[in-house]
PDB file of N, CA, C and O in Angstrom:
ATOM      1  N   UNK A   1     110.570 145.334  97.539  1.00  0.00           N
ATOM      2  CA  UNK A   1     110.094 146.481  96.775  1.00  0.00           C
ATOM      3  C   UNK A   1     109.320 145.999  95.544  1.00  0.00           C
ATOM      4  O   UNK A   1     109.616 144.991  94.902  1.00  0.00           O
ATOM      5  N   UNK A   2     108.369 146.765  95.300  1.00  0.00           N
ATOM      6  CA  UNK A   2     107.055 146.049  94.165  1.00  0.00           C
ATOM      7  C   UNK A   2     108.148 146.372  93.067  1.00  0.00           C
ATOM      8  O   UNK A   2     109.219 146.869  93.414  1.00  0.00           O
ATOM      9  N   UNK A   3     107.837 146.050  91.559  1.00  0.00           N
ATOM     10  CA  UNK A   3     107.997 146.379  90.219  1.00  0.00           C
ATOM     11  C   UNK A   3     107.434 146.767  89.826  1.00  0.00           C
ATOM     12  O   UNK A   3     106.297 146.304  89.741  1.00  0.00           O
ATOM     13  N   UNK A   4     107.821 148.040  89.222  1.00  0.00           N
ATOM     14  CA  UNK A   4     106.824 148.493  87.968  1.00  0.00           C
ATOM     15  C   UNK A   4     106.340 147.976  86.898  1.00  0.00           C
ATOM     16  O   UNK A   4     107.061 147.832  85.911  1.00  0.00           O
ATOM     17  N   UNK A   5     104.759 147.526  86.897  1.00  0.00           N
ATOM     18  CA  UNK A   5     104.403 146.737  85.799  1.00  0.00           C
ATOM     19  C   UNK A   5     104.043 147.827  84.606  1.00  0.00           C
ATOM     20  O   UNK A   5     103.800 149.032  84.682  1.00  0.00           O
ATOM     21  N   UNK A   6     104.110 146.877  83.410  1.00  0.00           N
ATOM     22  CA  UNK A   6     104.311 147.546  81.953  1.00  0.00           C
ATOM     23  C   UNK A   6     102.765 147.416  81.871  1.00  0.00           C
ATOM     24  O   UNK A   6     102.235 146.484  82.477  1.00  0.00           O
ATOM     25  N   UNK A   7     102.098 148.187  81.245  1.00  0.00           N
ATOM     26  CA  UNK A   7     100.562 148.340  80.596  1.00  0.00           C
ATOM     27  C   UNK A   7     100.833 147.163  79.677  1.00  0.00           C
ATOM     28  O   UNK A   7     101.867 146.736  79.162  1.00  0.00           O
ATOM     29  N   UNK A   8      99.486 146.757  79.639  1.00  0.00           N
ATOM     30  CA  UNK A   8      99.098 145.342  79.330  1.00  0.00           C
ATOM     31  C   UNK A   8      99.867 143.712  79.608  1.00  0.00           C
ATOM     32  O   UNK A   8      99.763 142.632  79.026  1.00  0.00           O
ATOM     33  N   UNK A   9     100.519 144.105  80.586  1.00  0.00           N
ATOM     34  CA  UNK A   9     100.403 143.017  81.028  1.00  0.00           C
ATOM     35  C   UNK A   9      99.847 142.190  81.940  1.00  0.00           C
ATOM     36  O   UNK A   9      99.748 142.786  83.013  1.00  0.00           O
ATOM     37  N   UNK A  10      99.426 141.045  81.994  1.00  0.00           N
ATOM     38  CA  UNK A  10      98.676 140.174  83.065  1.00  0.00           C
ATOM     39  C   UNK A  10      99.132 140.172  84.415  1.00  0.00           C
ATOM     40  O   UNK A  10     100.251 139.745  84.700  1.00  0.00           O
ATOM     41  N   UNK A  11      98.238 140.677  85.372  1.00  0.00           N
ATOM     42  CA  UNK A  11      99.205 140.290  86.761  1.00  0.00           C
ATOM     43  C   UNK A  11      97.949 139.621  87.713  1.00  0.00           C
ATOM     44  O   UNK A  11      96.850 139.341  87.232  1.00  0.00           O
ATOM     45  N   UNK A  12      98.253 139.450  88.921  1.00  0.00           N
ATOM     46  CA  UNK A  12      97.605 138.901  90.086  1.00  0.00           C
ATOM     47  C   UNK A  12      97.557 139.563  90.867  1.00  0.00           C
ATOM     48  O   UNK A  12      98.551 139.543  91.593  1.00  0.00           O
ATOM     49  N   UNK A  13      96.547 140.460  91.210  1.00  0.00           N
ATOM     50  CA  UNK A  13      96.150 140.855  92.566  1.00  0.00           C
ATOM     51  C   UNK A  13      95.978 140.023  93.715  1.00  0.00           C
ATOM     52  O   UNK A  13      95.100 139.176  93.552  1.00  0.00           O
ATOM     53  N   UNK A  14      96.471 140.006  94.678  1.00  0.00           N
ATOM     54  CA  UNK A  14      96.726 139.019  95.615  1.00  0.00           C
ATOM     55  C   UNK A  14      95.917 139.667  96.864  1.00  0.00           C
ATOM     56  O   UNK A  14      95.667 138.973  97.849  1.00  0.00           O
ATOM     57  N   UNK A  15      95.504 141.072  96.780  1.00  0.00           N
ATOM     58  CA  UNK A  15      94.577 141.546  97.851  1.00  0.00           C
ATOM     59  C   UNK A  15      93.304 140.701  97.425  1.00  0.00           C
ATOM     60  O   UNK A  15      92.735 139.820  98.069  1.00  0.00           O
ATOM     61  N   UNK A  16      93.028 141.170  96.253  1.00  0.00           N
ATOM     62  CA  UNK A  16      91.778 140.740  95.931  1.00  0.00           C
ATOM     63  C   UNK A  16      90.999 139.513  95.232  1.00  0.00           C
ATOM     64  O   UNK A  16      89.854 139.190  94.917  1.00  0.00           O
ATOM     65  N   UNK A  17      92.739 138.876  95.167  1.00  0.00           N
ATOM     66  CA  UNK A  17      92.471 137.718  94.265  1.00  0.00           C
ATOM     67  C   UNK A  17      91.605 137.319  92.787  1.00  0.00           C
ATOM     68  O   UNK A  17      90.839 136.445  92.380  1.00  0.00           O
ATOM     69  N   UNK A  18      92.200 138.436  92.347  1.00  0.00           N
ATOM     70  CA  UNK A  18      91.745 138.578  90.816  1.00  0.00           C
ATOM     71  C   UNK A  18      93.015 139.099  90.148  1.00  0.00           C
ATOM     72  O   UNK A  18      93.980 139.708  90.609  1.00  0.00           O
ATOM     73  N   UNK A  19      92.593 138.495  88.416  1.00  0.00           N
ATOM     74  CA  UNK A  19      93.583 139.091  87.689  1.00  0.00           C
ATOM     75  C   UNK A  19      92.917 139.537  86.825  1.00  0.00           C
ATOM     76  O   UNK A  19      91.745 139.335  86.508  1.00  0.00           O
ATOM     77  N   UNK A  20      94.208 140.591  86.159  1.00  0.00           N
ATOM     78  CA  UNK A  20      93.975 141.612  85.462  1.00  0.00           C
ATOM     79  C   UNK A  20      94.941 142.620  85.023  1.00  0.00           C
ATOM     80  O   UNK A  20      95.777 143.059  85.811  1.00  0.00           O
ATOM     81  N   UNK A  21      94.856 143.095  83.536  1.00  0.00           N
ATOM     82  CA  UNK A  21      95.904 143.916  83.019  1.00  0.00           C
ATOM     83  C   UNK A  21      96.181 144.953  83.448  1.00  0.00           C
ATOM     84  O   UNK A  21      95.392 145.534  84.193  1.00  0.00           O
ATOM     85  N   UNK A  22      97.248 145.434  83.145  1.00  0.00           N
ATOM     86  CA  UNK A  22      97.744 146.410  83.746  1.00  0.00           C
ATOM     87  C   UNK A  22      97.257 147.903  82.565  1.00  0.00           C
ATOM     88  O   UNK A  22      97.741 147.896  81.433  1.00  0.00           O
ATOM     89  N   UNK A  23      96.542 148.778  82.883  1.00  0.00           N
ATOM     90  CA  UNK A  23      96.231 149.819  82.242  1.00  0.00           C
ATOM     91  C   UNK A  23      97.245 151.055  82.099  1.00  0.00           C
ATOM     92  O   UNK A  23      97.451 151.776  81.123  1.00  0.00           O
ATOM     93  N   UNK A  24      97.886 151.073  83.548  1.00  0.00           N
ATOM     94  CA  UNK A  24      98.259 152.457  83.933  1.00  0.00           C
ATOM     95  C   UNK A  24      98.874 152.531  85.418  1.00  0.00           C
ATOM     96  O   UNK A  24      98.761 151.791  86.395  1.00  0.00           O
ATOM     97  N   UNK A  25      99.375 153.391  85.251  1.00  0.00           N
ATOM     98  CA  UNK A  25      99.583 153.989  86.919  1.00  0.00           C
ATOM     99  C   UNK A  25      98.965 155.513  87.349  1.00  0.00           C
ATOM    100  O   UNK A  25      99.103 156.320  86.430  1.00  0.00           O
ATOM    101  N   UNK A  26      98.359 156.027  88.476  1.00  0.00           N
ATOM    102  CA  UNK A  26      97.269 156.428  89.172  1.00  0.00           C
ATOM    103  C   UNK A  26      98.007 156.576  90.418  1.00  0.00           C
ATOM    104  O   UNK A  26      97.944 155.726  91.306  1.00  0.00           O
ATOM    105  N   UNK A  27      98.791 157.765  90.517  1.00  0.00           N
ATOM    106  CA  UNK A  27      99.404 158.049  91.729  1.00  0.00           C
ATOM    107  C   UNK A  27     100.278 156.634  92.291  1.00  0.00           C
ATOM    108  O   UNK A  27     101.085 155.966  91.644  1.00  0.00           O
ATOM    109  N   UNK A  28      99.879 156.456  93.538  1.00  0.00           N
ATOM    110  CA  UNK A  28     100.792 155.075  94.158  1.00  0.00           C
ATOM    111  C   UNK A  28     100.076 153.886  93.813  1.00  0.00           C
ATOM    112  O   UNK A  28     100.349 152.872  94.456  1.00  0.00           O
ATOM    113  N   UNK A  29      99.159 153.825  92.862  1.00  0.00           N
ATOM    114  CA  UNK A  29      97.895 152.603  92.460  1.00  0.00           C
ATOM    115  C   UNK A  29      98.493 152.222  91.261  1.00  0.00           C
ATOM    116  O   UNK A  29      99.104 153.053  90.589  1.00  0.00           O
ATOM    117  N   UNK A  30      98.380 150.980  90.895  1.00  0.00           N
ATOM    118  CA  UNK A  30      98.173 150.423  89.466  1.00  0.00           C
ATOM    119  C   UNK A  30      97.296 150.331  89.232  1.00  0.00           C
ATOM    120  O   UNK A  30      96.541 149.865  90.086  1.00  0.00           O
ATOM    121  N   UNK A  31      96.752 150.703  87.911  1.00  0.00           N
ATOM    122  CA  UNK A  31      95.287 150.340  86.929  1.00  0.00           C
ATOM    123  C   UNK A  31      94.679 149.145  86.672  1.00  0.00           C
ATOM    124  O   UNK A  31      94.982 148.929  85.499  1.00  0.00           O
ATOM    125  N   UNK A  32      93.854 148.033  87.141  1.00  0.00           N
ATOM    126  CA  UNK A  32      93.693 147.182  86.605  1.00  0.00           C
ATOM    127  C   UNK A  32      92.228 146.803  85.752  1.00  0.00           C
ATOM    128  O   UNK A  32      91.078 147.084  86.090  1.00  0.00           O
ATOM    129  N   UNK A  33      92.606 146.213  84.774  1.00  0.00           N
ATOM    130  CA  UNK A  33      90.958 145.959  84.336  1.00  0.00           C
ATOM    131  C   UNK A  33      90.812 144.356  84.104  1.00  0.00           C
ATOM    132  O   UNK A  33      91.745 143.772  83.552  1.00  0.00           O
ATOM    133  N   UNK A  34      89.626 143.613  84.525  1.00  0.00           N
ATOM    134  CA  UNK A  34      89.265 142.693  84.410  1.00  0.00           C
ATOM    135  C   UNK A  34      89.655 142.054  83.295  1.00  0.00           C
ATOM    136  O   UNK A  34      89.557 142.681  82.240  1.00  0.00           O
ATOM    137  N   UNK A  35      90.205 140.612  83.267  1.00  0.00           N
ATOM    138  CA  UNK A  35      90.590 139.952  81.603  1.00  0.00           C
ATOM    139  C   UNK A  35      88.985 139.752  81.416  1.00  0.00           C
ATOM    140  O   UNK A  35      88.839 139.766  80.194  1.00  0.00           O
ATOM    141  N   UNK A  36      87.996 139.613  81.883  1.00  0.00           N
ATOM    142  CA  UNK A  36      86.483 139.830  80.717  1.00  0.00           C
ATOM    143  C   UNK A  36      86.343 140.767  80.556  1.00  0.00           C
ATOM    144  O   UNK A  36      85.651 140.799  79.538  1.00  0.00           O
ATOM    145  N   UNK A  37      86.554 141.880  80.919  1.00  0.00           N
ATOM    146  CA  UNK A  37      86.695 143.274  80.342  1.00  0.00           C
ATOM    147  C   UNK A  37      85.428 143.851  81.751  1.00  0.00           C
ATOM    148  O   UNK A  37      84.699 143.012  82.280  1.00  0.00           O
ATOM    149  N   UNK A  38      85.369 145.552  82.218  1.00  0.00           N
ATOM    150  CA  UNK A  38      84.315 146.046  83.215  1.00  0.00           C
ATOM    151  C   UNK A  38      85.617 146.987  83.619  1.00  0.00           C
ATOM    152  O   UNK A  38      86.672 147.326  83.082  1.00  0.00           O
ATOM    153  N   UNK A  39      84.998 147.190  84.757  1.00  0.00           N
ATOM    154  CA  UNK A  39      85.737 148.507  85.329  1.00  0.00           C
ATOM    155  C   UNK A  39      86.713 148.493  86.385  1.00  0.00           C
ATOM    156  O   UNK A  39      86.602 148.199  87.576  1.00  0.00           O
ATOM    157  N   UNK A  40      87.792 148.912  85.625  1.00  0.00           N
ATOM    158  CA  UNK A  40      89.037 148.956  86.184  1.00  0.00           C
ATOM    159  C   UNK A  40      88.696 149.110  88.027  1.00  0.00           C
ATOM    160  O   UNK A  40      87.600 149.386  88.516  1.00  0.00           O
ATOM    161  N   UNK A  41      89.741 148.891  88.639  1.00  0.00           N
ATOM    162  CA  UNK A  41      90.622 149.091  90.053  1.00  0.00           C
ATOM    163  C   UNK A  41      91.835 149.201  89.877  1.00  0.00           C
ATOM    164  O   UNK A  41      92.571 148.897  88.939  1.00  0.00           O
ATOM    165  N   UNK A  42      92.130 150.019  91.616  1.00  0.00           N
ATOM    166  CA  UNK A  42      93.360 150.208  91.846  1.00  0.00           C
ATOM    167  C   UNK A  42      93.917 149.444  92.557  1.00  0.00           C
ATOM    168  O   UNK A  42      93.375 149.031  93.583  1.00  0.00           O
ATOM    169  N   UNK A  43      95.227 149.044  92.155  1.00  0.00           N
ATOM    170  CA  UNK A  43      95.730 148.236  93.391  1.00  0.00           C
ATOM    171  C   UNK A  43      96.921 148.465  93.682  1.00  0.00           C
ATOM    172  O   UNK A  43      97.719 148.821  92.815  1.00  0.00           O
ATOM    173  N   UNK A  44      97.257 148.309  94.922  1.00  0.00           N
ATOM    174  CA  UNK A  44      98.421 148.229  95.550  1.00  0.00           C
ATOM    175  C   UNK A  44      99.704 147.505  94.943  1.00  0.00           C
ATOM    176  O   UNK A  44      99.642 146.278  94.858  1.00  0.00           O
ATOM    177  N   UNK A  45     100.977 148.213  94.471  1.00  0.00           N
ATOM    178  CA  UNK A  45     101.431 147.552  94.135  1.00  0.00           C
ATOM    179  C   UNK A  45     102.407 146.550  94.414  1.00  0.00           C
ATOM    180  O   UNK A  45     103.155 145.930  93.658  1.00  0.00           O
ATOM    181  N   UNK A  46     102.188 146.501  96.166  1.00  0.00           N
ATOM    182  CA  UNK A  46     102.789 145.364  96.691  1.00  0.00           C
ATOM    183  C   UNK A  46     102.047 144.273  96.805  1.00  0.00           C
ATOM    184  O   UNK A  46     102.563 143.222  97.186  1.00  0.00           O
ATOM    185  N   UNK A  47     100.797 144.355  96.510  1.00  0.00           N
ATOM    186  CA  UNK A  47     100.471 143.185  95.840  1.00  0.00           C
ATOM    187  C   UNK A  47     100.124 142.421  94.725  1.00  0.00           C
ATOM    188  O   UNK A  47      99.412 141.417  94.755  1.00  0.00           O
ATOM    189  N   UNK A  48     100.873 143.136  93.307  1.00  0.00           N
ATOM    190  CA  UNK A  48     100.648 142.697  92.517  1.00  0.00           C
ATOM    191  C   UNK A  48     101.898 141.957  91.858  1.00  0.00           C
ATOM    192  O   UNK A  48     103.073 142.290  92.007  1.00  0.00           O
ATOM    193  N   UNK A  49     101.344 140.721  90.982  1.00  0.00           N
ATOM    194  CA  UNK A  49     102.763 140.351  90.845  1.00  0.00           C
ATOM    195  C   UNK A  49     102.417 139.422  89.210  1.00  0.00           C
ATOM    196  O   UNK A  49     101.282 139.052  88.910  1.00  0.00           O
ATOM    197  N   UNK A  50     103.686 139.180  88.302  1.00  0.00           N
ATOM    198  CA  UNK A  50     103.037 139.103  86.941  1.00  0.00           C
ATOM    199  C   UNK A  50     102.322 137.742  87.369  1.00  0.00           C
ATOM    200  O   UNK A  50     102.610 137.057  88.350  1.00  0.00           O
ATOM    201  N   UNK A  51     101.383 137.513  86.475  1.00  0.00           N
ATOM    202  CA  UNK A  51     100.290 136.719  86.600  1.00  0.00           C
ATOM    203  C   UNK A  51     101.446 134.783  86.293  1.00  0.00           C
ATOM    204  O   UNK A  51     102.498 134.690  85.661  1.00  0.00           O
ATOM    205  N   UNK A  52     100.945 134.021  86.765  1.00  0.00           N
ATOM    206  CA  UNK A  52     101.732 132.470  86.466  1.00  0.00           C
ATOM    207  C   UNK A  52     101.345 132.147  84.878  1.00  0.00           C
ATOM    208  O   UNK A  52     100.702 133.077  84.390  1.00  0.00           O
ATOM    209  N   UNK A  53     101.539 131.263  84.142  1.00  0.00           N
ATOM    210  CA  UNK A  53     101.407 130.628  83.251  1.00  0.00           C
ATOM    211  C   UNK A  53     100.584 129.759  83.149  1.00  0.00           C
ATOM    212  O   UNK A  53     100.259 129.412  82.014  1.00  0.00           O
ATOM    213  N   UNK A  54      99.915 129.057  84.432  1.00  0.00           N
ATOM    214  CA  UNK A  54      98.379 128.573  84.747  1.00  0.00           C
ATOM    215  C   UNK A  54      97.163 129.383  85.057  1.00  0.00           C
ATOM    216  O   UNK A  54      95.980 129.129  84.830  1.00  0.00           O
ATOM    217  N   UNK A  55      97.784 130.527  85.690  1.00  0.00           N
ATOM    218  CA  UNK A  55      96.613 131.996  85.459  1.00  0.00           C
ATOM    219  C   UNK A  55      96.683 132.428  84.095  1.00  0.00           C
ATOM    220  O   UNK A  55      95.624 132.552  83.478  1.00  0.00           O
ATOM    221  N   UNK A  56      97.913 132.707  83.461  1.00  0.00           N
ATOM    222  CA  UNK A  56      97.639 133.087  82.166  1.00  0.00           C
ATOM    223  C   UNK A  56      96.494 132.152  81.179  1.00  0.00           C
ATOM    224  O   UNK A  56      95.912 132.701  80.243  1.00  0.00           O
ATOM    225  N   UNK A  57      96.312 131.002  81.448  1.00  0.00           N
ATOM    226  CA  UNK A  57      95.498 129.853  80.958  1.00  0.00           C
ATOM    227  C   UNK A  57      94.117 130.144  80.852  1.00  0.00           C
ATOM    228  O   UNK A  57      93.340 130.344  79.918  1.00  0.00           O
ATOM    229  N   UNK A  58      94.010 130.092  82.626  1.00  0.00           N
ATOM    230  CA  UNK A  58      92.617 130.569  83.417  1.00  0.00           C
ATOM    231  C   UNK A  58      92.035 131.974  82.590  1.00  0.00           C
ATOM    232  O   UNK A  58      90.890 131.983  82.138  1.00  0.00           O
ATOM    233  N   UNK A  59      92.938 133.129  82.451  1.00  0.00           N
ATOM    234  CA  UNK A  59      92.863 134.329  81.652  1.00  0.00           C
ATOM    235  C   UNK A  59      92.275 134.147  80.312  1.00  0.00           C
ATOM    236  O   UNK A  59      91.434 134.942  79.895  1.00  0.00           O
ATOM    237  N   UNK A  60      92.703 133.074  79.575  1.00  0.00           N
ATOM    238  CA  UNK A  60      92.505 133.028  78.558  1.00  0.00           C
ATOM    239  C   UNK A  60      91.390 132.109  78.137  1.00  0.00           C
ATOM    240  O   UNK A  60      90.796 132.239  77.067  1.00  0.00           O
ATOM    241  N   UNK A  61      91.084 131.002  79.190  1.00  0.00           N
ATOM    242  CA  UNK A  61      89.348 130.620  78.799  1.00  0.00           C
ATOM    243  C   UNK A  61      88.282 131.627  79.296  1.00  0.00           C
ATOM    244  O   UNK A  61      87.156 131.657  78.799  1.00  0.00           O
ATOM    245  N   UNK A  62      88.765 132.638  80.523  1.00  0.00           N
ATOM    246  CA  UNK A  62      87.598 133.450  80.885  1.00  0.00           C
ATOM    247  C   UNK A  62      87.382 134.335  80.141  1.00  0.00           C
ATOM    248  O   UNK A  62      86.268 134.859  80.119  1.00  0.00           O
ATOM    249  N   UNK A  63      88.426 134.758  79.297  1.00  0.00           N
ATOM    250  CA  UNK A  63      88.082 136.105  78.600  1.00  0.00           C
ATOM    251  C   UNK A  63      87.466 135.383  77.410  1.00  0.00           C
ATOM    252  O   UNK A  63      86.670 136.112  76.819  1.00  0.00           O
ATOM    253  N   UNK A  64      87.647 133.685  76.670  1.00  0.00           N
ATOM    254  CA  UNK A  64      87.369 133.681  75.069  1.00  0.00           C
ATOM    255  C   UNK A  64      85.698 132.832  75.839  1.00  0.00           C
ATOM    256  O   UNK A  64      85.074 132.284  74.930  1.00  0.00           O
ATOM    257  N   UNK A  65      85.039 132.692  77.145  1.00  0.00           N
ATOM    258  CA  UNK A  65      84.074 132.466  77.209  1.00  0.00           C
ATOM    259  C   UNK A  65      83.181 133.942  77.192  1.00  0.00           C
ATOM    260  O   UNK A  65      82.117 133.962  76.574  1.00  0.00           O
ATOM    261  N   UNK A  66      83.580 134.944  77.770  1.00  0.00           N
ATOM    262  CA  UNK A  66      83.170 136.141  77.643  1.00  0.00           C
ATOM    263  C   UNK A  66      82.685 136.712  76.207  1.00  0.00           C
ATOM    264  O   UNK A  66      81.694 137.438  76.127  1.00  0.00           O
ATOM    265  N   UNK A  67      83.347 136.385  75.232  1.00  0.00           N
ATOM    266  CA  UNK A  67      83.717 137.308  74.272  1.00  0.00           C
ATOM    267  C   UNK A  67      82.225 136.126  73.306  1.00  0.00           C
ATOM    268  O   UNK A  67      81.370 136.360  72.453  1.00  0.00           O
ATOM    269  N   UNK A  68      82.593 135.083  73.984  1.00  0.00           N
ATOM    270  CA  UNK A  68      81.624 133.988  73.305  1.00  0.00           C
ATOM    271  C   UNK A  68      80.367 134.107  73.499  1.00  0.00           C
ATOM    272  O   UNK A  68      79.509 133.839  72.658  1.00  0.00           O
ATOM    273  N   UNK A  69      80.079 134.694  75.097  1.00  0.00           N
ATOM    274  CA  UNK A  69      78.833 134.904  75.220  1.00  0.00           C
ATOM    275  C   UNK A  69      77.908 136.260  74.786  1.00  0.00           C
ATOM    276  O   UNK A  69      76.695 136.397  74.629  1.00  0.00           O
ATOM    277  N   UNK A  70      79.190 137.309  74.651  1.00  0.00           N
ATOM    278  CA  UNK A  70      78.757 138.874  74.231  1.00  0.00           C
ATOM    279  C   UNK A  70      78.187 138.744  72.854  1.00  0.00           C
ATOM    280  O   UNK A  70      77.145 139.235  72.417  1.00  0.00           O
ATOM    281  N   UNK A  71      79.567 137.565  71.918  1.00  0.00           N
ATOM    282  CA  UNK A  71      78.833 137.697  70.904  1.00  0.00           C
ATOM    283  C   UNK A  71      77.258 136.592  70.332  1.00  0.00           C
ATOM    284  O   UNK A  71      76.602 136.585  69.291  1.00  0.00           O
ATOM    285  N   UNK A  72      77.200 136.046  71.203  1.00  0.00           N
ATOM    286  CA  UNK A  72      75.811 135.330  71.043  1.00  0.00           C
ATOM    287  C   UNK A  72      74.838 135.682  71.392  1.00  0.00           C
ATOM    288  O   UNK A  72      73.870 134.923  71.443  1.00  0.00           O
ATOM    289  N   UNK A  73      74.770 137.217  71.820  1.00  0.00           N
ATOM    290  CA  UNK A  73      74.019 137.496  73.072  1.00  0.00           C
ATOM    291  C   UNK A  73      73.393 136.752  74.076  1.00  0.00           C
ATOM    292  O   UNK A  73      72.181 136.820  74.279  1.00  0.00           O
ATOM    293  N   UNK A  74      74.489 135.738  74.989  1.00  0.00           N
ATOM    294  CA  UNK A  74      73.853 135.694  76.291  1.00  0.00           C
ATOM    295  C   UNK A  74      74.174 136.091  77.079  1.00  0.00           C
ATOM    296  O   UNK A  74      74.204 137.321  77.062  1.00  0.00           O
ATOM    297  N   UNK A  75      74.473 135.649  77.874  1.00  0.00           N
ATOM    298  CA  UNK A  75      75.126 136.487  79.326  1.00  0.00           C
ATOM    299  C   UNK A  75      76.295 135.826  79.651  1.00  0.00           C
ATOM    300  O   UNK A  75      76.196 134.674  79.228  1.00  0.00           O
ATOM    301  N   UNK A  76      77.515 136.033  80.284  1.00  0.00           N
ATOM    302  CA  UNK A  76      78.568 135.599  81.026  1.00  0.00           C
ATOM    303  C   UNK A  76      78.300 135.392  82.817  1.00  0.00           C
ATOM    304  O   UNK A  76      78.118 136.308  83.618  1.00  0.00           O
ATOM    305  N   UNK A  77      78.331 134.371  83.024  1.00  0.00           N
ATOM    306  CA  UNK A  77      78.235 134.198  84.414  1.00  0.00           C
ATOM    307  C   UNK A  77      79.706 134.137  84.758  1.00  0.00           C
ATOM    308  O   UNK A  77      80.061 133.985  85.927  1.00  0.00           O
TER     309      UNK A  77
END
């Protein structure tokens, strides 16, 4: 049986193989939004699960390269 994840926390989508915080819940969907930030999805919540401590890592250079490139104005690849 899935867990109910708490808003803002990091998890792993394992359908889609992306992570991303938890916004909300949306009928039988969890909310997720990208750690560079864009537009949320729903996901299943049997496949989501809290994010590892080496994704949390990964989370945290993609989002402070993001934030690096917004504010320099270039682009994020």
């Amino acid at each position: 049986m899935a867990v109910k994840q708490q808003e803002g926390t990091l998890v792993f989508d394992a359908e889609t193989s992306r992570l991303g915080y938890v916004m909300g819940h949306e009928g039988p969907y969890i909310q997720l939004r990208p750690v560079t930030g864009g537009r949320e999805w729903g996901a299943s919540p049997v496949h989501v699960r809290t994010a590892t401590e080496a994704e949390r890592r990964t989370a945290m250079c993609e989002r402070t390269r993001a934030l690096n490139a917004a504010s320099s104005g270039g682009t994020f690849v």
